[in-house]
Backbone as CSV, one residue per row, in Angstrom:
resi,resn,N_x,N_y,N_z,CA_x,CA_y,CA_z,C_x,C_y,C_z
1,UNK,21.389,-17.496,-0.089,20.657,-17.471,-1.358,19.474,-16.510,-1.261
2,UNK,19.399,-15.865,-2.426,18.741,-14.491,-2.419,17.213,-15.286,-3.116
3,UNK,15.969,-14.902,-2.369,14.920,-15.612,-2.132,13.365,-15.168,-1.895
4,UNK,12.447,-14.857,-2.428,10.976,-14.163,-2.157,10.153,-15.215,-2.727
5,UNK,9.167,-15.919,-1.517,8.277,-16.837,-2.389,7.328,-16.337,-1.039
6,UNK,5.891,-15.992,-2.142,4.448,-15.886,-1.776,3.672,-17.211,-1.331
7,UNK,3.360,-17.811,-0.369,2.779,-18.888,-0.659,0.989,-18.919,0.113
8,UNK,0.134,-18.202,-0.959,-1.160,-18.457,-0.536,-1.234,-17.326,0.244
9,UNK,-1.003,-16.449,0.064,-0.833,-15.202,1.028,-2.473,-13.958,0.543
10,UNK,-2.660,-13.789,1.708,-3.769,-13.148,1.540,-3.982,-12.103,2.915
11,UNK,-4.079,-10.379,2.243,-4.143,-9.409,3.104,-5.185,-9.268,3.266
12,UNK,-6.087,-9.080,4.365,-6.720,-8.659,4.859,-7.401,-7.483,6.098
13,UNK,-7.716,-6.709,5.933,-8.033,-5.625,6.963,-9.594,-5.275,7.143
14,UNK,-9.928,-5.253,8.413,-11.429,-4.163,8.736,-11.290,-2.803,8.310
15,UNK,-12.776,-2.239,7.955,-12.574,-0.324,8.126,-13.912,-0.417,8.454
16,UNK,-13.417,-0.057,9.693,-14.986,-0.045,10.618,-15.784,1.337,9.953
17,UNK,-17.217,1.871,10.597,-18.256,2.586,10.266,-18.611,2.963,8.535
18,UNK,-18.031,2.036,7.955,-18.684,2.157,6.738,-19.876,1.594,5.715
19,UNK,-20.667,0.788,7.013,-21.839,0.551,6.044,-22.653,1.322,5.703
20,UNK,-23.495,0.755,4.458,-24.423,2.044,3.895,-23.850,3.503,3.163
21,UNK,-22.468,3.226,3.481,-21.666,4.726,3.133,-21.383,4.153,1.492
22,UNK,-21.810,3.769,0.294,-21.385,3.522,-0.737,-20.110,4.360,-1.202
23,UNK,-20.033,5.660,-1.151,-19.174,6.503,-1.633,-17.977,6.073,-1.162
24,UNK,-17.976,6.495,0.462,-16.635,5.729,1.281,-16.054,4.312,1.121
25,UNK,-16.889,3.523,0.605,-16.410,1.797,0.569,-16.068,2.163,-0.738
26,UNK,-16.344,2.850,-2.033,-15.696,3.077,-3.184,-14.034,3.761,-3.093
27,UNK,-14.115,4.684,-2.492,-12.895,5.140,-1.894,-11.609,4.454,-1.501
28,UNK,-12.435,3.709,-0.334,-11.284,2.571,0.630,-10.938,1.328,-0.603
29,UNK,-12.039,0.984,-2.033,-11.239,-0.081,-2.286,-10.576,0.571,-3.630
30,UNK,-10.755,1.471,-4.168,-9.428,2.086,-5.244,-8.390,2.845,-4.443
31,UNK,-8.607,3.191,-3.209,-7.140,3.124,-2.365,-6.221,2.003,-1.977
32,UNK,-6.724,0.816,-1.533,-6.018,-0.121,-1.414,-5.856,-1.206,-2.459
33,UNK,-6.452,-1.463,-3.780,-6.311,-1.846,-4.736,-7.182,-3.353,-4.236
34,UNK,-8.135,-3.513,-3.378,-8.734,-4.512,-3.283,-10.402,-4.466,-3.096
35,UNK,-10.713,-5.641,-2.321,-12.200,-5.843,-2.545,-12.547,-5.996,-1.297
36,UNK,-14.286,-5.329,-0.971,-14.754,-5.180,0.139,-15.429,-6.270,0.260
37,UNK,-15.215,-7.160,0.524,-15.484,-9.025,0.384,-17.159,-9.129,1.259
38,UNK,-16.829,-8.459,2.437,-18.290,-8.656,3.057,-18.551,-7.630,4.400
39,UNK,-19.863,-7.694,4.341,-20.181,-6.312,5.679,-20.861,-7.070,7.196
40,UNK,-20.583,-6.901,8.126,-21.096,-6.874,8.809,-21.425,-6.298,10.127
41,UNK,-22.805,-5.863,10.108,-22.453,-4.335,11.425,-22.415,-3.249,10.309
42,UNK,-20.981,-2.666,11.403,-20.366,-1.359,11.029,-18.796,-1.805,10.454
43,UNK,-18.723,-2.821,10.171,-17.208,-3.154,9.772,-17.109,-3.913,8.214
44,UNK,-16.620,-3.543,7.415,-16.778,-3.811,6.007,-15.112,-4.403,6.072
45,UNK,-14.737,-5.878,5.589,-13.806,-6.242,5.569,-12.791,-6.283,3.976
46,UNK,-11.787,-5.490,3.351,-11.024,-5.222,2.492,-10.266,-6.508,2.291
47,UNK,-10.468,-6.893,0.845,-9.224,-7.860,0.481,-8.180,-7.202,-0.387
48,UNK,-7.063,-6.803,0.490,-5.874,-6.468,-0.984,-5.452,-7.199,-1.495
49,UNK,-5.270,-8.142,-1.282,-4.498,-9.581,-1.699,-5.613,-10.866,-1.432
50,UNK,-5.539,-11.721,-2.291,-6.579,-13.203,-2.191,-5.416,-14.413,-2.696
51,UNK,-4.858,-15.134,-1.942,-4.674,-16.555,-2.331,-3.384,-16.372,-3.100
52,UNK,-2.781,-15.234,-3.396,-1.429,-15.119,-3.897,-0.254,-16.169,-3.612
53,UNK,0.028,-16.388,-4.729,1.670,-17.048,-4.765,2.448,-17.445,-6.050
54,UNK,3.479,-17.302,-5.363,4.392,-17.067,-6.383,5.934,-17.322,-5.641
55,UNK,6.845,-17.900,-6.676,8.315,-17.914,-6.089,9.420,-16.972,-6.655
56,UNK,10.017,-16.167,-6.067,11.171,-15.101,-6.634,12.604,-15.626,-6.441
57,UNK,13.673,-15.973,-7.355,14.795,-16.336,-7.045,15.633,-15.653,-7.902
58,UNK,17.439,-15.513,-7.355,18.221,-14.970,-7.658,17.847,-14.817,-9.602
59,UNK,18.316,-13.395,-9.696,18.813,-12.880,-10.979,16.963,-12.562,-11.595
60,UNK,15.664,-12.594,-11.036,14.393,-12.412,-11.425,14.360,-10.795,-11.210
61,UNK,13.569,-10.081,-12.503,13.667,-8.711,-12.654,12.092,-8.878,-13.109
62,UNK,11.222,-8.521,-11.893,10.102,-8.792,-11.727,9.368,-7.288,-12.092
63,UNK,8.250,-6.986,-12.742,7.403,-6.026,-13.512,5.747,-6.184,-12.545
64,UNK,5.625,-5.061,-12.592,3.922,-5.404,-11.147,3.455,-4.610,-12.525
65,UNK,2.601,-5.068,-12.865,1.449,-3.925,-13.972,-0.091,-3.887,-13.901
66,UNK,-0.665,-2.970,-14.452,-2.028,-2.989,-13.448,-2.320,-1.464,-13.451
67,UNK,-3.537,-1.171,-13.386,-4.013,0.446,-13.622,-3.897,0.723,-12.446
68,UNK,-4.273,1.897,-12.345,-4.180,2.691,-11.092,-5.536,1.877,-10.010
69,UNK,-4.626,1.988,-8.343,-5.661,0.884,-7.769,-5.869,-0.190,-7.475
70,UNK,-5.082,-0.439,-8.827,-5.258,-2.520,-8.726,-4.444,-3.050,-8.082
71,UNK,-3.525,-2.437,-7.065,-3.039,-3.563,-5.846,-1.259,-3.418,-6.023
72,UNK,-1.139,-2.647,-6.642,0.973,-2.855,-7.016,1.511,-2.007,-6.016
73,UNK,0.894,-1.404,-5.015,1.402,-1.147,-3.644,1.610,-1.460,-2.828
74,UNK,0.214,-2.283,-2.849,-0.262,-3.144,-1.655,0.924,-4.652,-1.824
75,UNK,0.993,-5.051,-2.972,1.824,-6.051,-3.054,3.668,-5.761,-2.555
76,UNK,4.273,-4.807,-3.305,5.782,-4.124,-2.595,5.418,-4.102,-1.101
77,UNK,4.760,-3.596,-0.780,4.477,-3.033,0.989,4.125,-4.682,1.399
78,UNK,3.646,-5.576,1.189,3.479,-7.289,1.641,4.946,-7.644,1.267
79,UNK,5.538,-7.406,0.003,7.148,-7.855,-0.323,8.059,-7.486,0.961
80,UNK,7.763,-6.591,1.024,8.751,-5.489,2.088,8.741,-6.444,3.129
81,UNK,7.298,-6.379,3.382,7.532,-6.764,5.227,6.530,-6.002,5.921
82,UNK,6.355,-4.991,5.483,5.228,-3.600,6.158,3.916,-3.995,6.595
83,UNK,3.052,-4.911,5.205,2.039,-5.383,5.728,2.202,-7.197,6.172
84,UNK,1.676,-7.548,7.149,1.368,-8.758,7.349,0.505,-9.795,6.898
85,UNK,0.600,-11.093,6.671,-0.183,-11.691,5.353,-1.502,-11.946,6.622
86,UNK,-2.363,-11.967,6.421,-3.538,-12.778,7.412,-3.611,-14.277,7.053
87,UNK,-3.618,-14.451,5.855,-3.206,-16.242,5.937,-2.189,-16.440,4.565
88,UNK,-1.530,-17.513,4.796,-0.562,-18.145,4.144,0.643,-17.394,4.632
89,UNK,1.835,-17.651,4.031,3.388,-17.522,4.716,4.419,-16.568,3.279
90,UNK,5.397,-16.115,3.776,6.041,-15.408,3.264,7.446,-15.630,3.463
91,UNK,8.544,-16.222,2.678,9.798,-16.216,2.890,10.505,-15.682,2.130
92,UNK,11.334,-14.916,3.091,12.116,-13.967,2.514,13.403,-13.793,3.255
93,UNK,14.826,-14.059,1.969,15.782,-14.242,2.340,16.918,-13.162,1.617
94,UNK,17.249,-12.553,2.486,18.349,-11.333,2.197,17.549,-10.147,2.335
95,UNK,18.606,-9.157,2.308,18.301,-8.007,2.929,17.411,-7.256,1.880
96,UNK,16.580,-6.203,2.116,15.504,-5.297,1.194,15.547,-3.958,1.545
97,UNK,15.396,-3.269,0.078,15.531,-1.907,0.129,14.445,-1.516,-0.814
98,UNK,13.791,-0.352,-0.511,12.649,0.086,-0.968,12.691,1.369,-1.896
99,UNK,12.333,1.824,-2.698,12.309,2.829,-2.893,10.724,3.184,-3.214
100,UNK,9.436,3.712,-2.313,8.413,3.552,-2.673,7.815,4.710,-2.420
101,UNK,6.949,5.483,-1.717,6.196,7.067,-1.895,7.603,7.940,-1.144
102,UNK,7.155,9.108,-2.052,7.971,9.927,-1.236,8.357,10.321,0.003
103,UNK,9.565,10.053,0.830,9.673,10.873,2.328,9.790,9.343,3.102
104,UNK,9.137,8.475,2.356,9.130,7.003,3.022,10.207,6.851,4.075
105,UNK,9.998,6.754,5.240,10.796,7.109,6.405,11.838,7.885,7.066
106,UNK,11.272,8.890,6.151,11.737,10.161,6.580,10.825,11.220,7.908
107,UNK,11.658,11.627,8.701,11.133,12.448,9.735,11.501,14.007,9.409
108,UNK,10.196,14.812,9.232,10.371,16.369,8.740,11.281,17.050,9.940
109,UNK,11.347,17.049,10.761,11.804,17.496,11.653,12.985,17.362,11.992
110,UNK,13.829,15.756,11.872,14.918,15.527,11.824,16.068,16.439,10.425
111,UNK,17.258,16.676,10.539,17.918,17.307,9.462,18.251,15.973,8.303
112,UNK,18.746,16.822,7.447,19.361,16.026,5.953,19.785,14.800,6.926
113,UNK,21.027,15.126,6.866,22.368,14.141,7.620,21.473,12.862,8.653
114,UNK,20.671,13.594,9.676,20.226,12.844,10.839,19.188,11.963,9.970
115,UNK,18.581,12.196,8.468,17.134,11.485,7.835,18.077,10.087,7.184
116,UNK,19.024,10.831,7.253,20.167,9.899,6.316,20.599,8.439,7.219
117,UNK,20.803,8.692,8.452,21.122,7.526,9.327,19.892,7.076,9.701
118,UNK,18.495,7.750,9.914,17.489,7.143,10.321,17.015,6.476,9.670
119,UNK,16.898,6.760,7.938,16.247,5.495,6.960,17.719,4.800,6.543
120,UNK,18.776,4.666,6.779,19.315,3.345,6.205,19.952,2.582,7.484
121,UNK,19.500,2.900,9.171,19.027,2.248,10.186,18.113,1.465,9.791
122,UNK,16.977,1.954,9.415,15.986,1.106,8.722,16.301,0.221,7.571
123,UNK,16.875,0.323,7.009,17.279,-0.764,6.073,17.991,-1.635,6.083
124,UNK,18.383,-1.785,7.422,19.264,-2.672,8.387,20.725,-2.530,8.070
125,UNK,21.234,-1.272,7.668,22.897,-0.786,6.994,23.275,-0.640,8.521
126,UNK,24.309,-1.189,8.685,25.650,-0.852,10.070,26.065,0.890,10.102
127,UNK,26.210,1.388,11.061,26.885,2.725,11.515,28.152,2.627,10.307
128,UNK,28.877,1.773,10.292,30.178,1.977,9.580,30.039,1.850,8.268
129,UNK,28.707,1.438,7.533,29.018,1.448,6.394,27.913,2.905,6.178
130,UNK,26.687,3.369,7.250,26.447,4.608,6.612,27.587,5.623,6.923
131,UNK,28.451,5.601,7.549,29.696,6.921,7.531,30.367,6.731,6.229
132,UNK,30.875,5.342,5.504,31.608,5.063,4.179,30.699,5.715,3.107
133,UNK,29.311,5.883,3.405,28.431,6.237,2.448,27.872,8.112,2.224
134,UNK,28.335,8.510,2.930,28.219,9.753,3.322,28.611,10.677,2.288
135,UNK,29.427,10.398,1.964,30.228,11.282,0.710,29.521,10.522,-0.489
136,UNK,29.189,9.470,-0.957,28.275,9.213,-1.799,26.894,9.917,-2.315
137,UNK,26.167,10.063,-0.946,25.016,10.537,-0.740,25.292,12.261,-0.889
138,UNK,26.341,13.026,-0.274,26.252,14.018,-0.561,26.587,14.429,-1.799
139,UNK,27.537,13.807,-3.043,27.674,14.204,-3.906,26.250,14.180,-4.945
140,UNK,25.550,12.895,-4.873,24.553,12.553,-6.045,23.513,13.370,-5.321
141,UNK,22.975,13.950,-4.269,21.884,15.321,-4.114,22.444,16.378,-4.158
142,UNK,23.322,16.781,-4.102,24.140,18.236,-4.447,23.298,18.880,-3.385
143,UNK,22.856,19.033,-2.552,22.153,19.158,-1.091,23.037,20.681,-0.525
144,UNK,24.074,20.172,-0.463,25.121,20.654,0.413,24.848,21.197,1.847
145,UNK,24.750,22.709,2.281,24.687,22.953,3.799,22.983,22.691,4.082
146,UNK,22.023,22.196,2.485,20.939,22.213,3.365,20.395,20.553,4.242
147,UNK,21.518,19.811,3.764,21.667,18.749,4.606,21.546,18.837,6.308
148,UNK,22.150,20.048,6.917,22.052,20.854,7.935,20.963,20.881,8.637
149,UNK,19.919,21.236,7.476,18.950,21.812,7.796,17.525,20.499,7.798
150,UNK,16.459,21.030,8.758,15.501,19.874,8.641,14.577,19.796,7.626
151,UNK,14.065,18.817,7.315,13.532,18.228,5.523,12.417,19.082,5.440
152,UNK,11.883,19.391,6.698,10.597,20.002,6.341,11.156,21.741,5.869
153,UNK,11.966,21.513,5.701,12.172,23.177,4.473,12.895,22.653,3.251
154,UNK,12.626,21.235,3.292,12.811,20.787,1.654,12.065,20.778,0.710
155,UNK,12.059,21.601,-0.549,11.479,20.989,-1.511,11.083,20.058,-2.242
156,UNK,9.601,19.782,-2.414,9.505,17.968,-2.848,10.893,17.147,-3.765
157,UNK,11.018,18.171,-4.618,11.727,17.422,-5.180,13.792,17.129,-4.820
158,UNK,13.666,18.374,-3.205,15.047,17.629,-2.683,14.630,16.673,-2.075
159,UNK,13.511,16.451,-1.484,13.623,15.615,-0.509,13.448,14.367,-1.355
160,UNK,12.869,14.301,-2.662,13.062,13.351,-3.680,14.692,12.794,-3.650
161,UNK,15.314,13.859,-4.260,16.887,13.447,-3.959,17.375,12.532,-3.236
162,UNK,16.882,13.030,-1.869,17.955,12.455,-0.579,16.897,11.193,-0.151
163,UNK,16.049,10.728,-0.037,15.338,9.236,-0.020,16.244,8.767,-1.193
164,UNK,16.004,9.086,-2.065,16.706,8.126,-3.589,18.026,7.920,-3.082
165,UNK,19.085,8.858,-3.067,20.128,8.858,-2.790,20.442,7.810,-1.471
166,UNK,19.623,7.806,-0.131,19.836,7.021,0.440,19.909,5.222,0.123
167,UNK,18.541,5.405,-0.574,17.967,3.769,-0.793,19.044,3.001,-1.645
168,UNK,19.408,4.232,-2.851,19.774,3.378,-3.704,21.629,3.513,-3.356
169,UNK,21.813,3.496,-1.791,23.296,3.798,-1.469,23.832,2.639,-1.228
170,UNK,23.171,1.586,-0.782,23.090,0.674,-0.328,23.334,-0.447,-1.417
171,UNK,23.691,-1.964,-1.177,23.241,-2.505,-2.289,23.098,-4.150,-1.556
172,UNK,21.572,-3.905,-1.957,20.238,-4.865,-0.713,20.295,-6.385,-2.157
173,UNK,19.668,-7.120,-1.593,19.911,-8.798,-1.922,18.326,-8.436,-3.407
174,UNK,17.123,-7.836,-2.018,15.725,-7.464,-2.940,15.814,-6.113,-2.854
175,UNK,15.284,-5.822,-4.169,15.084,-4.242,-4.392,13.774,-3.852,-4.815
176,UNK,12.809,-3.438,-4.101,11.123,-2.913,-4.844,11.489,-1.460,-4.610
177,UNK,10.597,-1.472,-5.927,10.562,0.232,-6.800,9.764,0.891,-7.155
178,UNK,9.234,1.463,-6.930,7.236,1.994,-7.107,7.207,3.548,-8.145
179,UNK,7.578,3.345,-9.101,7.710,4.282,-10.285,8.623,5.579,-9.845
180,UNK,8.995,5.384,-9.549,10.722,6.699,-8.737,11.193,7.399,-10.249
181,UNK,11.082,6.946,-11.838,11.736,7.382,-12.618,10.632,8.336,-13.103
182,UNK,9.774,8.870,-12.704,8.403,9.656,-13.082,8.447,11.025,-12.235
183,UNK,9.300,10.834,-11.113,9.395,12.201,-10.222,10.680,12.798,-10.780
184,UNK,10.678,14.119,-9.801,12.133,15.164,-10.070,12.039,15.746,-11.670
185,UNK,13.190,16.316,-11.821,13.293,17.417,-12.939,13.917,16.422,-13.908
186,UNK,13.859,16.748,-15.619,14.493,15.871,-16.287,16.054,15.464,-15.482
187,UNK,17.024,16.600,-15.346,18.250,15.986,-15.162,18.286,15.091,-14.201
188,UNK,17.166,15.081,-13.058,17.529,14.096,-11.603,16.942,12.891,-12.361
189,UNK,15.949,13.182,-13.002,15.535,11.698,-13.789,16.564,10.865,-14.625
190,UNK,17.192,11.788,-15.609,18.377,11.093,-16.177,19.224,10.315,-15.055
191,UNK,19.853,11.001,-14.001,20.853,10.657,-13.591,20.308,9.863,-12.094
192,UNK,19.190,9.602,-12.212,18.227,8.472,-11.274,17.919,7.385,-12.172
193,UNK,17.947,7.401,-13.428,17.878,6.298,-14.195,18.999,5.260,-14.699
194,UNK,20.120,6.457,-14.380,21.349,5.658,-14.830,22.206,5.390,-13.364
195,UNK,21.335,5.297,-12.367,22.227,5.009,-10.771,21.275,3.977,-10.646
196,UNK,20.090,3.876,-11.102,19.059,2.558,-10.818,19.909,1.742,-11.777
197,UNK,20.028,1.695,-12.984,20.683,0.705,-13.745,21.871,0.120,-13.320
198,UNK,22.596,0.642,-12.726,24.018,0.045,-11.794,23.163,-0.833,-10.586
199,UNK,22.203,-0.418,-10.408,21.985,-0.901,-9.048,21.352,-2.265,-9.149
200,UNK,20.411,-2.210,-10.096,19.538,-3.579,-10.815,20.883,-4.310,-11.305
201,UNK,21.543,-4.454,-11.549,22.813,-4.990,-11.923,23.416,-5.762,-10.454
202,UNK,23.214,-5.017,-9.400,23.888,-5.541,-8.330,23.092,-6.328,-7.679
203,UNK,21.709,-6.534,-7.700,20.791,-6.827,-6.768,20.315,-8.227,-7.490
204,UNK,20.107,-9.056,-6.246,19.584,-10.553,-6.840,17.990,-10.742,-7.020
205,UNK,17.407,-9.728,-6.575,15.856,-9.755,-6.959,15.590,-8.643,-7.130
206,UNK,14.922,-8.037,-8.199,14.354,-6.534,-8.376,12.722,-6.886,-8.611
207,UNK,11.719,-5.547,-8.187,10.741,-5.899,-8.458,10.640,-4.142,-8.947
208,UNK,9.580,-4.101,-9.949,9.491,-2.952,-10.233,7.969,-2.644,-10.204
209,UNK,7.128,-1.652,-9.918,5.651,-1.370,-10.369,5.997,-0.174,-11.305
210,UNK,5.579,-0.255,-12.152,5.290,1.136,-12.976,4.140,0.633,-14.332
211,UNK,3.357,2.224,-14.580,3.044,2.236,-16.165,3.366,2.241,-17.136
212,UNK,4.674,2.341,-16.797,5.296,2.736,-18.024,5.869,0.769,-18.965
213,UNK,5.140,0.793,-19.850,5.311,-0.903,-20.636,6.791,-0.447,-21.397
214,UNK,7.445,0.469,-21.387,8.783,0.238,-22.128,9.705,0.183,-21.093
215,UNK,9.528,0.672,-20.085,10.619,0.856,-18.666,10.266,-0.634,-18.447
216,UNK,9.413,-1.249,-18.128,9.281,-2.968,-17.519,9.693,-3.784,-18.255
217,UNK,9.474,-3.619,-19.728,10.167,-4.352,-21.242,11.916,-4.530,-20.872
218,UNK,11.874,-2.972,-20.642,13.678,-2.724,-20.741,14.131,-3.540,-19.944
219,UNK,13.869,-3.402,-18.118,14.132,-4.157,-16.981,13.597,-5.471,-16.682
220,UNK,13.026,-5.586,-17.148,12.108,-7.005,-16.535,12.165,-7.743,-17.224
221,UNK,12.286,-9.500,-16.677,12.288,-10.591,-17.477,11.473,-11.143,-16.803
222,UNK,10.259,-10.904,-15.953,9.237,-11.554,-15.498,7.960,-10.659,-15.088
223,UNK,7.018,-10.886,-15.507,5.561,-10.141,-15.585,4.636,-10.320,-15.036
224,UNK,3.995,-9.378,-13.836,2.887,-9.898,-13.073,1.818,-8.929,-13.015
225,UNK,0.792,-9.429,-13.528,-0.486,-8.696,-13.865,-1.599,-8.756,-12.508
226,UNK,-1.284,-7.212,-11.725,-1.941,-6.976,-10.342,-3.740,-6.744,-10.869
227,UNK,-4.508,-7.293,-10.048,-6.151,-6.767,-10.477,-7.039,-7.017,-9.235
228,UNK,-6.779,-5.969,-8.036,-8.099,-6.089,-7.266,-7.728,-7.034,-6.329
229,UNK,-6.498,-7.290,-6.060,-6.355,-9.001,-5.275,-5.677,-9.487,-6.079
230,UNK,-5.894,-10.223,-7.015,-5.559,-11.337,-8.132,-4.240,-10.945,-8.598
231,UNK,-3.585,-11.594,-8.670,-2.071,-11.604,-9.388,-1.801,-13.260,-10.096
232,UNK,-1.614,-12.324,-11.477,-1.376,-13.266,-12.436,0.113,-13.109,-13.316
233,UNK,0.588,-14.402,-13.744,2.115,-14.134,-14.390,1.277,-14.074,-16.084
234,UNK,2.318,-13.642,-16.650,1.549,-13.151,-18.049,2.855,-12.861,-18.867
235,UNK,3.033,-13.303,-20.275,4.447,-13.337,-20.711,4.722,-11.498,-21.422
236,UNK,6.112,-11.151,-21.657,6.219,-9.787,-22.184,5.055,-9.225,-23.152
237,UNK,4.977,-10.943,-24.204,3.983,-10.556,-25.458,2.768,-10.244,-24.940
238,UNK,2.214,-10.411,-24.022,0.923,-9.418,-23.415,0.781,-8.037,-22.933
239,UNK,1.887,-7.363,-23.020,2.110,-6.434,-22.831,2.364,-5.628,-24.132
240,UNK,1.444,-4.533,-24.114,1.122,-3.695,-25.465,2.819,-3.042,-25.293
């Protein structure tokens, strides 16, 4: 049974030498979408998350909304697994696939082909089902011999391609999505919008962050309003 429940979960991190630095502690907390709770010394302690919870179960098409800052990164990257809660617990049942900043475990150095087994290694896919997937992936980036070649002579927007193409090759139990339909050229957008829609179809938990209030309307039947830490559920009709 396909499964994500928050219970009381709260991130926490140090960023040492920043007292007295006002500018820098402004910085560190609209980067991580949280709050610099308290100083002491030289170590100013960040809350991205406070006291969160929440339960995710099969067939939930979950919406993160929230301005720029307010924490809908920080929350996917705690979904994932990436960050660790400092208190309260996290269960999570079935497999997860990400689609979140660009290059996201990708190595410049490694080629197309070799980036291709290294991030859906990471996504816990078997050898035998990334070889079944191969011809998938090469048709939807149209890549061709520069698959060959290593990413770091890719253009942002191939290397857009071939992350997408990988993530969404797969088809994971949870799926988080961090606004992916906003990059690439109109046509990769069209035809990234209509390979996400097959895919939200297959998947027993989707979570989505974006600005966009008609893309979360369209997909989402559940609404969570990110602010600084705080996450609140909030029905569609609050959403302009």
């Amino acid at each position: 049974m396909t499964q994500l429940d928050f219970k009381n979960v709260t991130i926490q991190y140090p960023v040492y030498n920043t007292r007295s630095m006002s500018l820098r502690n402004q910085i560190v907390r609209i980067g991580t979408g949280g709050r610099i709770e308290s100083e002491a010394g030289h170590v100013s302690i960040v809350t991205a998350l406070k006291d969160v919870s929440f339960s995710l179960k099969e067939g939930d098409a979950v919406a993160l909304i929230g301005h720029n800052g307010a924490g809908k990164s920080t929350m996917l990257r705690t979904m994932a697994g990436v960050y660790a809660p400092t208190a309260g617990e996290i269960v999570r049942k079935g497999r997860v696939a990400t689609v979140l900043e660009l290059g996201a475990g990708m190595d410049p150095e490694l080629t197309g082909y070799e980036n291709i087994v290294r991030m859906s290694v990471l996504m816990g896919v078997s050898m035998r089902e990334i070889k079944e997937r191969i011809a998938d992936i090469e048709e939807f980036t149209q890549l061709g011999d520069f698959l060959k070649l290593p990413v770091r002579t890719y253009s942002s927007g191939m290397a857009t391609r071939l992350m997408f193409a990988v993530t969404t090759s797969t088809r994971p139990d949870i799926l988080l999505v961090d606004e992916i339909f906003g990059t690439g050229d109109a046509d990769f957008q069209e035809k990234a919008k209509k390979r996400m829609e097959d895919l939200i179809e297959s998947v027993g938990i989707f979570v989505f962050a974006s600005h966009n209030n008609a893309l979360v309307k369209g997909y989402c039947n559940r609404f969570f309003r990110v602010n600084h830490g705080a996450v609140e559920e909030i029905s569609r009709d609050d959403i302009p």
